[in-house]
N, CA, C and O atoms as a GROMACS GRO file, in nm:
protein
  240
    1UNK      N    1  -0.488  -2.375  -0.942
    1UNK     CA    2  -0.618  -2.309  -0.957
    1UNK      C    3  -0.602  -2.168  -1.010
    1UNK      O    4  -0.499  -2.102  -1.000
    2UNK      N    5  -0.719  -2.126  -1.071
    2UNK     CA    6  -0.689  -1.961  -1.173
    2UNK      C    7  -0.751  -1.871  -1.035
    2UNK      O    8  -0.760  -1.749  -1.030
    3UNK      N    9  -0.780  -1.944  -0.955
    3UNK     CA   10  -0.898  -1.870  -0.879
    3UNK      C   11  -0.780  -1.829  -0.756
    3UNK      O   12  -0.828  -1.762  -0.665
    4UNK      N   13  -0.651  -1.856  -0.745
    4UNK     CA   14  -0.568  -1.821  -0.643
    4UNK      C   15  -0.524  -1.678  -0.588
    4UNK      O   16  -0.495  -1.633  -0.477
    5UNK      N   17  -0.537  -1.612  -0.756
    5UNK     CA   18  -0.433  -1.503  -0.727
    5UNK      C   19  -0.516  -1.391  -0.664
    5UNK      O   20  -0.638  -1.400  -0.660
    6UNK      N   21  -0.457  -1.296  -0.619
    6UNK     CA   22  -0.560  -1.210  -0.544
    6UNK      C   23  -0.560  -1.040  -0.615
    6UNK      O   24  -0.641  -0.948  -0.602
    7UNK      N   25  -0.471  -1.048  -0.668
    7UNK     CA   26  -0.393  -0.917  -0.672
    7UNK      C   27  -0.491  -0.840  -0.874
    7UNK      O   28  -0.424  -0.782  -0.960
    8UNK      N   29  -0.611  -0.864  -0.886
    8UNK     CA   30  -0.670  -0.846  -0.924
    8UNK      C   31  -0.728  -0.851  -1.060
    8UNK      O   32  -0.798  -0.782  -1.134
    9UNK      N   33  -0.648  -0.999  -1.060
    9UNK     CA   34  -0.662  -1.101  -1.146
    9UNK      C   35  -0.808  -1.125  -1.094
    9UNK      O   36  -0.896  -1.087  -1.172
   10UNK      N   37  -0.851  -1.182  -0.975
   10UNK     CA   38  -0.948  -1.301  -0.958
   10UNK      C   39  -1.106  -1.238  -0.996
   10UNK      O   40  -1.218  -1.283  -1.023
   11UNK      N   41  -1.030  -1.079  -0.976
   11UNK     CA   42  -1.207  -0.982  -0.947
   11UNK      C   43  -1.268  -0.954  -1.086
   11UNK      O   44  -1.294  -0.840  -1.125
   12UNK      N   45  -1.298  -1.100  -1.178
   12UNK     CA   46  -1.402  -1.039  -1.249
   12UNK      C   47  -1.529  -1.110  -1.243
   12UNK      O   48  -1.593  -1.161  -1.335
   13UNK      N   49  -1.569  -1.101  -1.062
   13UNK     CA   50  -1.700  -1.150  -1.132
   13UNK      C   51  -1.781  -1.015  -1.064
   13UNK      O   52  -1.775  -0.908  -1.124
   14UNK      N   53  -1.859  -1.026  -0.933
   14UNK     CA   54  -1.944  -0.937  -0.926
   14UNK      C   55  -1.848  -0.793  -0.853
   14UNK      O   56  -1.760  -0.829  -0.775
   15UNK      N   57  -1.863  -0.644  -0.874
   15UNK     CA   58  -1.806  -0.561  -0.835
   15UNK      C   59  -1.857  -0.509  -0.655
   15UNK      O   60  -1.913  -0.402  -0.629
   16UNK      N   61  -1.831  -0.584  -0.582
   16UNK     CA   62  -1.929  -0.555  -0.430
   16UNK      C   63  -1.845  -0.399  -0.444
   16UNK      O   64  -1.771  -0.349  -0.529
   17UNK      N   65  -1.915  -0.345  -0.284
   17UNK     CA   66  -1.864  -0.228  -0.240
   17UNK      C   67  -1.741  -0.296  -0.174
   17UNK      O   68  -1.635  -0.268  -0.230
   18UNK      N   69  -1.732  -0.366  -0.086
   18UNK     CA   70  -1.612  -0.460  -0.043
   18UNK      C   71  -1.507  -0.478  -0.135
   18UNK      O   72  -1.389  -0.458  -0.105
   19UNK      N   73  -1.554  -0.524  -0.271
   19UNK     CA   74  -1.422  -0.565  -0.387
   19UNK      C   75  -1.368  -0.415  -0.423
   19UNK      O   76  -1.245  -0.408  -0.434
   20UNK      N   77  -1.440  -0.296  -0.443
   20UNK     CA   78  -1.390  -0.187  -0.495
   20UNK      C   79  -1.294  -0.115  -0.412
   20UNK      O   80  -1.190  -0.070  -0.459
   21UNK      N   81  -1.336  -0.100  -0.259
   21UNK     CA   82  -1.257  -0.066  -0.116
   21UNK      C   83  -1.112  -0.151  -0.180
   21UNK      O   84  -1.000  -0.105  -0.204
   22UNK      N   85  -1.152  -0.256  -0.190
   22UNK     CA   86  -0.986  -0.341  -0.144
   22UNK      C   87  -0.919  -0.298  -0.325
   22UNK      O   88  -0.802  -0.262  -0.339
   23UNK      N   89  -0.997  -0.309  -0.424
   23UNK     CA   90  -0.914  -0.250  -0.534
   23UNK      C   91  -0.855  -0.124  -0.513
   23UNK      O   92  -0.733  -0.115  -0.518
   24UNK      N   93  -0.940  -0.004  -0.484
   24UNK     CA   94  -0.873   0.182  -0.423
   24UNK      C   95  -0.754   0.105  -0.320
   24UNK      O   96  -0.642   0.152  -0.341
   25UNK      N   97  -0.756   0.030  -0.246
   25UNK     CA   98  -0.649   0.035  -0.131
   25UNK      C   99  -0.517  -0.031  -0.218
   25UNK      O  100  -0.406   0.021  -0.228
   26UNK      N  101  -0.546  -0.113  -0.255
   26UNK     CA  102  -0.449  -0.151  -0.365
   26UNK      C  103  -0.390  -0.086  -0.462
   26UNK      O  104  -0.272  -0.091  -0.493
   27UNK      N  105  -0.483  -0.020  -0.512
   27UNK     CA  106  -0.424   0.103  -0.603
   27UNK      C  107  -0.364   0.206  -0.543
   27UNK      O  108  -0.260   0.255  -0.589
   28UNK      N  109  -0.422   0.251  -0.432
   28UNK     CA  110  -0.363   0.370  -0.397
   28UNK      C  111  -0.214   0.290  -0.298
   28UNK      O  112  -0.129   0.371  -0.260
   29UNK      N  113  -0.195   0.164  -0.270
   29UNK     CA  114  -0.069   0.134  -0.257
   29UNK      C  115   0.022   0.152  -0.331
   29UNK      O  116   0.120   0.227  -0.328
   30UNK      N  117  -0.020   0.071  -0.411
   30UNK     CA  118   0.059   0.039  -0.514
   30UNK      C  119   0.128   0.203  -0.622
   30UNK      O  120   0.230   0.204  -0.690
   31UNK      N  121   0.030   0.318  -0.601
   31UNK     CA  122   0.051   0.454  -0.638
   31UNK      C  123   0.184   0.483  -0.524
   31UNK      O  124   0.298   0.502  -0.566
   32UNK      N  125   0.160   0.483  -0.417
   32UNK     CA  126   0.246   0.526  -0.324
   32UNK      C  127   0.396   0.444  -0.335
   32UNK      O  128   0.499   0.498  -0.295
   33UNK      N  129   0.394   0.340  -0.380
   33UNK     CA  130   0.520   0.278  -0.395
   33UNK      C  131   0.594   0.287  -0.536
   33UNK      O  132   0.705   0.257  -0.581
   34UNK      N  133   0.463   0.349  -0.589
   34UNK     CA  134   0.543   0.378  -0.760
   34UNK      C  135   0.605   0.534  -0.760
   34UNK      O  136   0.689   0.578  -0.838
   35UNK      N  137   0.536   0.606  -0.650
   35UNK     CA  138   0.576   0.728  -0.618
   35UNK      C  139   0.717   0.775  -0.534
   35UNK      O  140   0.789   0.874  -0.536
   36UNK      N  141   0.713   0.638  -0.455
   36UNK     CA  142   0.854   0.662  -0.382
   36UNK      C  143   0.957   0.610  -0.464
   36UNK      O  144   1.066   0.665  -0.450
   37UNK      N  145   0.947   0.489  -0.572
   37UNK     CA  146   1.055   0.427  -0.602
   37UNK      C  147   1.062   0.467  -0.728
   37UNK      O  148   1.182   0.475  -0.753
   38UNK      N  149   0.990   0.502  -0.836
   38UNK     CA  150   0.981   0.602  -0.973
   38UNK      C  151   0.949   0.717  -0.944
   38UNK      O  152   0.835   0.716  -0.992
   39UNK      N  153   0.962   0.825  -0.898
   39UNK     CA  154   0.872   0.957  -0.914
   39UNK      C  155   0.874   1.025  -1.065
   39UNK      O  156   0.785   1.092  -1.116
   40UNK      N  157   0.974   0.996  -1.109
   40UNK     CA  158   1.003   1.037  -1.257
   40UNK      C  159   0.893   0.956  -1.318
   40UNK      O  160   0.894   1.025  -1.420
   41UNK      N  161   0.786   0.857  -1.345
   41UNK     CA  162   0.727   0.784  -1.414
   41UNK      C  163   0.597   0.814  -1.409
   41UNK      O  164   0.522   0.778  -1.499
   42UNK      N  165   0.546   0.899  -1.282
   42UNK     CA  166   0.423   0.945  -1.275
   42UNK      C  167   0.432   1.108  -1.356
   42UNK      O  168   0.324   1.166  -1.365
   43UNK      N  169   0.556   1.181  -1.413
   43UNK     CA  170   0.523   1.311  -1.472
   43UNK      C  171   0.496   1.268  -1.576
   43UNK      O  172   0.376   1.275  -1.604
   44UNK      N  173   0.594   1.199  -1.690
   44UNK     CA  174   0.535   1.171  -1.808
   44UNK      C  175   0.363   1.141  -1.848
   44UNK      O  176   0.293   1.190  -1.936
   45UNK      N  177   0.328   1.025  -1.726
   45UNK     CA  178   0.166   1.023  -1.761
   45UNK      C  179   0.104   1.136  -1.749
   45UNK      O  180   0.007   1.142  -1.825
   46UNK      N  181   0.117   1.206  -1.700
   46UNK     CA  182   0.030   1.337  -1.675
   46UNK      C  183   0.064   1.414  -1.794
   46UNK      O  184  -0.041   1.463  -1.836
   47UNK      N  185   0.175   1.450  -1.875
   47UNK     CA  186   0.166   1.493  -1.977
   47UNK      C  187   0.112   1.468  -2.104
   47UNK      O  188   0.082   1.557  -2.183
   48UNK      N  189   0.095   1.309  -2.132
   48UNK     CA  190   0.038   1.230  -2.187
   48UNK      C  191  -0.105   1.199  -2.194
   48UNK      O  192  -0.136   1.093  -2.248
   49UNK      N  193  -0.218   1.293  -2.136
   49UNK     CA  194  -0.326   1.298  -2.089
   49UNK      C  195  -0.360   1.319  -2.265
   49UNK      O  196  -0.418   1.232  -2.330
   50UNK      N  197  -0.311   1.444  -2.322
   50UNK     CA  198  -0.358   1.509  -2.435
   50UNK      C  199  -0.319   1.405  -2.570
   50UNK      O  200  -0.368   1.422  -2.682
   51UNK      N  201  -0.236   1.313  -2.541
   51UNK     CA  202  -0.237   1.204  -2.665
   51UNK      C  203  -0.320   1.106  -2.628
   51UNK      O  204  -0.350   1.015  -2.704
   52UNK      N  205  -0.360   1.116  -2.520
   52UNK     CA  206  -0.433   1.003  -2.495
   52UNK      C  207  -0.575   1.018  -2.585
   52UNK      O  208  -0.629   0.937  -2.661
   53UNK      N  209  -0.613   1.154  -2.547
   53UNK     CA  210  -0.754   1.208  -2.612
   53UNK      C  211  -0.728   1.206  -2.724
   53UNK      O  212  -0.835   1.160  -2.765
   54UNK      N  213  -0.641   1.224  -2.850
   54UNK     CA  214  -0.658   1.184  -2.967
   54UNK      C  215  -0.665   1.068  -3.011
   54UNK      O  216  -0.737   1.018  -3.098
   55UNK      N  217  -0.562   1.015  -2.926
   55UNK     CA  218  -0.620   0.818  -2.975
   55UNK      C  219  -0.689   0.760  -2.969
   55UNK      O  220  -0.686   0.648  -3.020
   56UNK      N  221  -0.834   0.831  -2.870
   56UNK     CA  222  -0.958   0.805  -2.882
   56UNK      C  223  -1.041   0.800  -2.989
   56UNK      O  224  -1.137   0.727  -3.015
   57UNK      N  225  -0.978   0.906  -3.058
   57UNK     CA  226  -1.076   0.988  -3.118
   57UNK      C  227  -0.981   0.896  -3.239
   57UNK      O  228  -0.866   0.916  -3.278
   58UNK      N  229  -1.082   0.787  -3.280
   58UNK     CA  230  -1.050   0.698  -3.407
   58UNK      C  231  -1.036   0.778  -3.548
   58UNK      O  232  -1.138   0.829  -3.594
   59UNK      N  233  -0.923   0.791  -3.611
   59UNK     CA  234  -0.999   0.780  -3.801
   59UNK      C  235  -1.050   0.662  -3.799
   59UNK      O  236  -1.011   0.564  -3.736
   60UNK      N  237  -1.181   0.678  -3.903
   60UNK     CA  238  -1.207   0.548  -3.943
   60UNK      C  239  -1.256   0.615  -4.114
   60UNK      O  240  -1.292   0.537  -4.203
   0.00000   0.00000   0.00000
């Protein structure tokens, strides 16, 4: 079944206040374990804020 996985695959149908709680708790796990076991991987993104904003910003 597609409908098994939990880990936030399954959540696209309606966004409850319930589904968003358990996504932040998840995220902010999942932050805390990327923080203890990479800490080096969270500086780069933060520097990367300012390329991010140009790649927004399309040529077309």
């Amino acid at each position: 079944n597609e409908g098994e996985s939990e880990e936030g695959i399954t959540i696209q149908g309606k966004l409850t206040p319930q589904r968003v709680e358990l996504i932040k708790s998840i995220a902010t796990r999942n932050k805390e374990d990327i923080e203890r076991k990479f800490p080096d991987l969270l500086k780069p993104i933060k520097k990367e804020e300012p390329i991010k904003e140009t790649k927004s910003k399309e040529k077309k």
